[in-house]
LOBAVEX-80838 format. One record per residue: residue in one letter; z negated, y negated, x negated of N, C-alpha, C in turn. Coordinates in steps of 0.05 Angstrom, whole numbers, plus 5000, padded with zeros to 4 digits. Each point is the difference from the previous one (the first is absolute). Last residue first. Layout:
! residues N
AZYXZYXZYX
...
! end
This chain:
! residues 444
X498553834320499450084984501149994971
X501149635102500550104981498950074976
X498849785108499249874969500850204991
X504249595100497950234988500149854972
X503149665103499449954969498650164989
X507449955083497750094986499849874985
X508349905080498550064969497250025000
X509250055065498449935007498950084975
X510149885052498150044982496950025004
X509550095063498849764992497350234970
X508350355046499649855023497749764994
X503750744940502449865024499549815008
X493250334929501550075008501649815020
X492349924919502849915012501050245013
X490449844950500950125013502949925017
X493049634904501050005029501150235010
X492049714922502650155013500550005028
X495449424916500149995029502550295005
X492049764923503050165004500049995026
X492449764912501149925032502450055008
X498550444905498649775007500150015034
X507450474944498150014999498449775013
X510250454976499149905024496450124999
X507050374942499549744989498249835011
X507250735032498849964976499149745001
X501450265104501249994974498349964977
X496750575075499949794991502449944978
X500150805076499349944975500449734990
X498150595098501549814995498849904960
X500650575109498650034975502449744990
X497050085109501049854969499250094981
X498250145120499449944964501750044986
X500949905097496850024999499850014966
X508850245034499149675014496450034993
X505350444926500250055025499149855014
X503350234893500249805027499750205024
X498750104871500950135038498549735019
X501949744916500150284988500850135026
X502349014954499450175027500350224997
X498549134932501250345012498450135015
X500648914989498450154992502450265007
X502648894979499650255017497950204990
X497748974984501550244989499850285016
X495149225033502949954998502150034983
X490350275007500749704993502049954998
X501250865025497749924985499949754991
X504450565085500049924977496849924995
X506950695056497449884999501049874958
X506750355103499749924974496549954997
X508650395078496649934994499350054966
X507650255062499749704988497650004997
X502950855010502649824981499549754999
X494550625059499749994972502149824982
X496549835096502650044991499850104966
X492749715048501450105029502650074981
X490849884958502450054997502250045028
X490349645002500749904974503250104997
X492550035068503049985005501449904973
X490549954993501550185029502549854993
X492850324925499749855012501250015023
X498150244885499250145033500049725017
X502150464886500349715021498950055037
X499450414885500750065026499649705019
X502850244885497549845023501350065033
X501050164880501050035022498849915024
X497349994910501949785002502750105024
X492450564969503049994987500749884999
X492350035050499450024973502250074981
X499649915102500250304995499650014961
X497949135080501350104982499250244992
X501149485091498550144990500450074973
X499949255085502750124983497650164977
X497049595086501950315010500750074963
X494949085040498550254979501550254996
X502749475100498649934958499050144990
X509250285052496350024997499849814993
X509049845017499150084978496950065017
X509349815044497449865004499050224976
X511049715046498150214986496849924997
X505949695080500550084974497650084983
X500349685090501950205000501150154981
X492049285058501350074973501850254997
X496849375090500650194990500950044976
X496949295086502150114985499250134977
X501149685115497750074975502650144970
X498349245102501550064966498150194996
X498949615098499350064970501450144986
X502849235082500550124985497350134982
X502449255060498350245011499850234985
X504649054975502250355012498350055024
X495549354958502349955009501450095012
X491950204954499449935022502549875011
X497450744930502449795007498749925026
X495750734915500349885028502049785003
X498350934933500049615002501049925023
X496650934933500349945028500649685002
X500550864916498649745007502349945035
X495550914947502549845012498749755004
X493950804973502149824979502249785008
X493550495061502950164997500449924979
X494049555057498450234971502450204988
X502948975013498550175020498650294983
X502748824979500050304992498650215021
X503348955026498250264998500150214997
X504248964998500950154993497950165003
X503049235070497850104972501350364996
X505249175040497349925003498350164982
X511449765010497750244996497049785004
X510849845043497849824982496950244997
X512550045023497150105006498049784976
X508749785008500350185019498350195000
X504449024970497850124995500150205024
X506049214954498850075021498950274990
X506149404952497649785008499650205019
X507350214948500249795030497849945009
X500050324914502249954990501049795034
X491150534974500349674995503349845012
X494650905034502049974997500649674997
X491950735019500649714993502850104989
X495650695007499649915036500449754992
X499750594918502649955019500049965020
X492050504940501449794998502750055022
X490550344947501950055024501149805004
X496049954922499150365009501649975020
X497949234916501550105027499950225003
X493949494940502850204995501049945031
X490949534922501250005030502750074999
X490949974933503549965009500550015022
X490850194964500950014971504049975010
X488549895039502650075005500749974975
X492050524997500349685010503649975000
X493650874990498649875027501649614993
X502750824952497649874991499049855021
X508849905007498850154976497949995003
X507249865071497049845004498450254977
X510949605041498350254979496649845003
X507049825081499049994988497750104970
X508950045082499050214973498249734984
X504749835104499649954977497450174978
X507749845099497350094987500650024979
X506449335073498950184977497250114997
X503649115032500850215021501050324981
X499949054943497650125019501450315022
X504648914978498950264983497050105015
X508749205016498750104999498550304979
X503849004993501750224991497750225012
X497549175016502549975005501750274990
X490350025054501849934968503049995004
X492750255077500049744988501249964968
X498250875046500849865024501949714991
X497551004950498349695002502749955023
X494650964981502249884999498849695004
X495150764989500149995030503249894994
X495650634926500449735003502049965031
X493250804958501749925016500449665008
X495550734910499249795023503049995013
X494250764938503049925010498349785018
X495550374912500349915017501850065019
X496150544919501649885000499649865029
X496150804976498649774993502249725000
X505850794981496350075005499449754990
X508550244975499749835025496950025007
X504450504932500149674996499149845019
X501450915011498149974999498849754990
X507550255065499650094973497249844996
X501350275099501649844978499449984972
X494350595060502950035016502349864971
X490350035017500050154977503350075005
X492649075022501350305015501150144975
X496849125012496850244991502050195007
X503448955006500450165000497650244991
X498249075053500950074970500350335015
X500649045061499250184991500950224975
X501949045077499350114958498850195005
X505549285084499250254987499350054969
X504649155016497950035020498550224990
X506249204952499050215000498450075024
X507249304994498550015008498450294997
X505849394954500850335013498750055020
X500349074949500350025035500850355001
X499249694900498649905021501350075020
X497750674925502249835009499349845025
X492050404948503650065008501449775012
X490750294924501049765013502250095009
X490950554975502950105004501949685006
X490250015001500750214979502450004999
X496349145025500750145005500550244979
X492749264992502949965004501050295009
X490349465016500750214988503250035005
X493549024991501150255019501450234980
X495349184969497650165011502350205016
X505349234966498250144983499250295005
X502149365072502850204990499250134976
X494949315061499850244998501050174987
X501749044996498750124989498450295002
X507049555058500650224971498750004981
X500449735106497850094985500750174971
X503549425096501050164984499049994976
X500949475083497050135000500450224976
X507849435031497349854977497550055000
X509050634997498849845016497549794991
X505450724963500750115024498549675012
X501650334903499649775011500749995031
X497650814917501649905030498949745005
X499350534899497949815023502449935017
X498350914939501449745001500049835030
X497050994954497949755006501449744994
X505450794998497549954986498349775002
X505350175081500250124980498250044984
X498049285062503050224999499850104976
X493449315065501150084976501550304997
X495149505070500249804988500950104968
X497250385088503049945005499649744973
X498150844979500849925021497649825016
X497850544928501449864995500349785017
X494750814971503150035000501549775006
X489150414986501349735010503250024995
X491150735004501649934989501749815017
X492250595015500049705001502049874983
X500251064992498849825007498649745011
X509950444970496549984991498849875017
X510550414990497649845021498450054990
X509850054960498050124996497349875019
X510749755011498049954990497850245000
X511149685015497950215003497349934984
X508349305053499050054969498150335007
X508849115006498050265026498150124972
X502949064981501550204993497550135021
X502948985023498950174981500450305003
X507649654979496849935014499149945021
X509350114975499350274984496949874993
X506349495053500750305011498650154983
X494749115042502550124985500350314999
X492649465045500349914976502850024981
X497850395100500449624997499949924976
X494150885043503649924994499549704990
X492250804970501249835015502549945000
X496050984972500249694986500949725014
X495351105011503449805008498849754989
X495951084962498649615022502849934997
X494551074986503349804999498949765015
X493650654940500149865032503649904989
X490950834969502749814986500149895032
X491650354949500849985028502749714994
X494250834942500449775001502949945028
X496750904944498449845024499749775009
X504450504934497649774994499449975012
X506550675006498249954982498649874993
X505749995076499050234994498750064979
X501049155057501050174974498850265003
X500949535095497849884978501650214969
X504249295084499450314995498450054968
X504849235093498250014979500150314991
X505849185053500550354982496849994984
X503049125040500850155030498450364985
X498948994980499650224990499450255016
X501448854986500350215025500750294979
X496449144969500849895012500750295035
X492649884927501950195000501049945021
X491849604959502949854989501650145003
X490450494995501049885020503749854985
X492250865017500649964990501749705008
X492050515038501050034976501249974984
X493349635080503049944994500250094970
X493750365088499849864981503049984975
X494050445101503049864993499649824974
X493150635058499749914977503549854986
X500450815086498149784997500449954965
X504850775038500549715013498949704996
X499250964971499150005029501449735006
X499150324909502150095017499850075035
X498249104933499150215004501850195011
X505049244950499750095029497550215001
X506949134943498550274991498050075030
X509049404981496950025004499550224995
X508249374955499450315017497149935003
X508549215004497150104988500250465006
X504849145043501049964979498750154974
X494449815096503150004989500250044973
X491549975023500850325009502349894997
X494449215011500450124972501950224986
X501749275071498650265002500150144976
X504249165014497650035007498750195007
X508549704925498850195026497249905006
X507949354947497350135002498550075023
X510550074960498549915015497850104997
X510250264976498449864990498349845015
X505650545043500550054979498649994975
X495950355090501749774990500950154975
X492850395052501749925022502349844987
X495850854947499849715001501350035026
X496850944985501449774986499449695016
X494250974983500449885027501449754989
X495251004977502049734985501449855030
X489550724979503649905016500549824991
X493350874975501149684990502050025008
X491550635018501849925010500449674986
X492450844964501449735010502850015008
X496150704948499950055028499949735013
X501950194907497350065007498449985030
X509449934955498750295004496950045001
X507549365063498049944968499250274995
X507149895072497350084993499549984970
X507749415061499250144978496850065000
X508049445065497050034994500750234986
X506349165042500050204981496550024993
X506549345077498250144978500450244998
X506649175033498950275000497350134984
X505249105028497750065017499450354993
X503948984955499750264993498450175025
X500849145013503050074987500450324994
X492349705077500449854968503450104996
X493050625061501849845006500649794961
X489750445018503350145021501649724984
X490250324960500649835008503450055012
X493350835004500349774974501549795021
X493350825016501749825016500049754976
X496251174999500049755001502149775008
X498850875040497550094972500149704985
X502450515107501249744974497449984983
X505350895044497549804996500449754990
X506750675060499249914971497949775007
X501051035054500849684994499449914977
X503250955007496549945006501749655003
X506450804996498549935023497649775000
X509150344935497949895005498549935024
X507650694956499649875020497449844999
X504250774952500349744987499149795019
X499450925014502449995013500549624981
X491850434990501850304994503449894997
X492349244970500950225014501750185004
X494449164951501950264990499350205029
X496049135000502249925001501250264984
X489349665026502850325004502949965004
X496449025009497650214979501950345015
X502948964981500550155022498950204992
X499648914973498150305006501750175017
X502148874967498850255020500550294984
X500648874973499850294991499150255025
X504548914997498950064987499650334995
X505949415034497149845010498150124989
X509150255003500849794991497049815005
X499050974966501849915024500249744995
X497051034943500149644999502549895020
X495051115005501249785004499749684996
X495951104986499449684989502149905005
X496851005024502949864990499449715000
X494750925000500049855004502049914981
X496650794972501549935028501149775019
X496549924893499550325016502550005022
X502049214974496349964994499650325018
X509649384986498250204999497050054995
X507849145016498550134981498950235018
X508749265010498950155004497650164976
X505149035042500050174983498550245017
X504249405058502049914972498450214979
X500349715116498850194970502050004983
X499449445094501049984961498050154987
X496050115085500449694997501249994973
X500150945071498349844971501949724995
X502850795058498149755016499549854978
X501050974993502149895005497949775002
X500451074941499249725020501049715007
X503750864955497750115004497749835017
X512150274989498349815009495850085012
X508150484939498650035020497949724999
X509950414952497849755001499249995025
X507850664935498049995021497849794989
X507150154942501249925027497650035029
X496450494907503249764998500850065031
X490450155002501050134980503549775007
X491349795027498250264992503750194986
X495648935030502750194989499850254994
X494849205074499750234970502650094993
X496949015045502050265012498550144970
X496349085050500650094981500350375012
X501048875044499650374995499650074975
X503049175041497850035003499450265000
X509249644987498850095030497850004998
X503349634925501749855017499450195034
X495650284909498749675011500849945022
X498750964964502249905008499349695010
X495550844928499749645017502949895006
X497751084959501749764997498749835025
X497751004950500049795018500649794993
X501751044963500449764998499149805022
X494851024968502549835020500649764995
X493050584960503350044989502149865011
X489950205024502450165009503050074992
X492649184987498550224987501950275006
X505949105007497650075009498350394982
X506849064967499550245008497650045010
X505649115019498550144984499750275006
X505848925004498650395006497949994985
X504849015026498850114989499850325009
X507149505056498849954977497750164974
X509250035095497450094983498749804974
X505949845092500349884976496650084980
X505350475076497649845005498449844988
X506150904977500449735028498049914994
X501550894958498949905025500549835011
X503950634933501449835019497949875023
X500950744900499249895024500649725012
X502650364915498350165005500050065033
X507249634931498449925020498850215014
X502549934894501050155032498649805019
X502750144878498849875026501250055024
X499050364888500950005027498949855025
X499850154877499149845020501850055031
X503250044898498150285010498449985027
X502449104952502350215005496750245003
X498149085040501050064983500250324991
X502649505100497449934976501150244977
X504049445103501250054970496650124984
X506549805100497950034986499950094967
X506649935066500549804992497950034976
X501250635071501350084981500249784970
X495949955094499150194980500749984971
X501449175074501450314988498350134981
X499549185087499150134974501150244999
X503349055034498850265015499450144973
X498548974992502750254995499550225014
X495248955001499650265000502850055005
X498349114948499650065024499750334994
X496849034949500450244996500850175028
X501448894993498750245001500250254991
X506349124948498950125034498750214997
X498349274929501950225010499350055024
X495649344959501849925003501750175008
X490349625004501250254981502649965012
X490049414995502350065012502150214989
X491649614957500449935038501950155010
X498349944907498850205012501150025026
X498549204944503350124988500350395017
X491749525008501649785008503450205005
X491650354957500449915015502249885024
X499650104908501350215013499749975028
X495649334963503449954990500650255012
X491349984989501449845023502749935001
X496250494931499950175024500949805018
X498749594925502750204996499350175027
X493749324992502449865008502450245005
X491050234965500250005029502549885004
X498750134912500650255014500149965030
! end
């Protein structure tokens, strides 16, 4: 196994197409799936990265490329709320207080909700990670037990760090003090966000260059504990990198493999899960990640957000959700997303640190309740949900993909009679114009 990696190795070095370049960007080019609308929300500049919502509802965004971070308090307006900061890249909440991760580590801006959005208090420095390396952005997350955990990537491709805190997450009192290493082999793990049902702490990691165009694979992982991931001496499912002759694949056993394995060089950044009540309801608990794009493949890929299903708290596929800032056909690219953030609106929000650009985008088709479909004990059944009929003449409901009869239509409910025969588990869908959306009820 160590020879076959050194062979990719090798056969890795080098790539042969010309660069990926930039296209002016078109709206219009944009692409996600049907019933689905996308806008450019807002225009700040300043090559945004990580948001977040504040306790007010307001969007805040980390502008890395001026050292600011701006509020969005509604489409086309961005109020610059502080300036000066060393690469802010994430953002967390704590009551009033705004938790900034910088390229050195974590500051404090405490009464950060004001009338006018404006931050007056200075930022604290609450802790100081290791600066500079390949990777210089961090990323911090409140543990829900009131710990601070920052992700702080590798200086290399393949190389043994001397700081433990690279390539790793530490775990943080929330004062700053007690620094102890929670998780580690995470080459750079720009996206962290915790499930909504398991309370388990998902991470996006980039996969090193130089082995080839489709290794090792980007990957989403579940974070435990003292858990070991890999890097820099193994890929994927625990397959042994021959990076060097300090290169350790008897570790590759004892490591934890990735929940999700993607495509190599997308470079996943942004992850956060859907909880909103906006997009059908298939979507609850569900992921979106923002793939940055790859730099280094001969056929590029990436420069996209991505529909991760996450059943049950474990992945279960990977879809496309926004698409068309890559254009393979001339090799160039005309926005690169960073993170996708459901807002309390149901809408999902996605940053561009390319454009300056936030996207937000919007369900437009029909959406079922859960629990809405009601039976009347005839083998009739009411249906409840939004926008179900914009057009009575096209709006159809089926039953495991036998039509049903449509008794009365209006955009909010559906009478509707089961075909003969239709017993047991019964998916019924909802079709109109503009996209679908289904249930599962029990039959009797």
């Amino acid at each position: 196994m160590r020879g076959v990696a050194a062979a990719l190795l090798l056969a890795g070095a080098g790539f042969c197409q010309p660069p990926v370049v930039y296209r002016e960007f078109n709206l219009n080019e944009l692409q996600v799936p049907p019933g689905f609308e996308v806008s450019v929300y807002a225009h700040p500049g300043g090559g945004p990265r990580l948001m977040a919502f504040g306790p007010n509802g307001v969007l805040y965004v980390a502008l890395r490329d001026t050292g600011s971070v701006v509020a969005v308090p509604q489409a086309d307006t961005a109020v610059t709320v502080v300036r000066g900061l060393n690469g802010p890249h994430s953002l967390t909440f704590v009551n009033d207080d705004l938790y900034v991760a910088v390229d050195d580590g974590v500051v404090r801006l405490r009464g950060a909700i004001t009338s006018d959005l404006v931050i007056r208090s200075g930022a604290e420095r609450v802790l100081t990670v290791p600066a500079g390396g390949q990777h210089s952005t961090r990323t911090a997350a409140l543990h829900p037990d009131g710990h601070i955990l920052v992700s702080a990537g590798s200086t290399c491709n393949f190389c043994a760090e001397s700081d433990a805190r690279r390539a790793a997450i530490t775990r943080y009192e929330n004062d700053g003090s007690g620094a102890t290493l929670f998780a580690s082999g995470l080459r750079n793990s720009v996206g962290l966000a915790w499930h909504p049902l398991t309370g388990e702490l998902w991470a996006t990691d980039n996969g090193g260059d130089g082995l080839g165009n489709d290794v090792p694979p980007d990957e989403i992982n579940i974070i435990r504990q003292g858990g070991d991931y890999g890097w820099p001496d193994c890929m994927g499912d625990r397959q042994p990198v021959n990076w060097d002759a300090r290169a350790n694949p008897a570790r590759c056993p004892g490591t934890t493999p990735p929940e999700q394995p993607l495509q190599a060089h997308s470079a996943p950044l942004g992850i956060s899960f859907y909880t909103g009540d906006q997009f059908p309801a298939s979507y609850q608990n569900d992921a979106f990640v923002a793939f940055h794009g790859s730099w280094n493949r001969d056929e590029p890929t990436g420069y996209k957000v991505v529909r991760i299903h996450a059943v049950s708290g474990r992945a279960a596929g990977v879809e496309d959700f926004l698409w068309g800032f890559l254009d393979p056909a001339t090799r160039s690219w005309s926005g690169r997303p960073v993170h996708p953030l459901p807002g309390p609106d149901g809408a999902l929000y996605i940053s561009d640190d390319a454009t300056g650009n936030i996207y937000r985008v919007v369900y437009t088709g029909p959406r079922i309740t859960p629990g809405s479909v009601v039976p009347h004990g005839d083998g009739t059944y009411d249906l409840y949900g939004a926008r179900l009929a914009n057009d009575p003449a096209q709006v159809a409901v089926f039953a495991n993909g036998v039509s049903a009869q449509l008794l009365n239509v209006s955009p909010a409910q559906l009478t509707f009679a089961l075909p003969d025969g239709i017993t047991g588990d019964v998916t019924i869908m909802v079709q109109n114009e503009k996209a679908s959306d289904s249930t599962l009820i029990h039959v009797d």
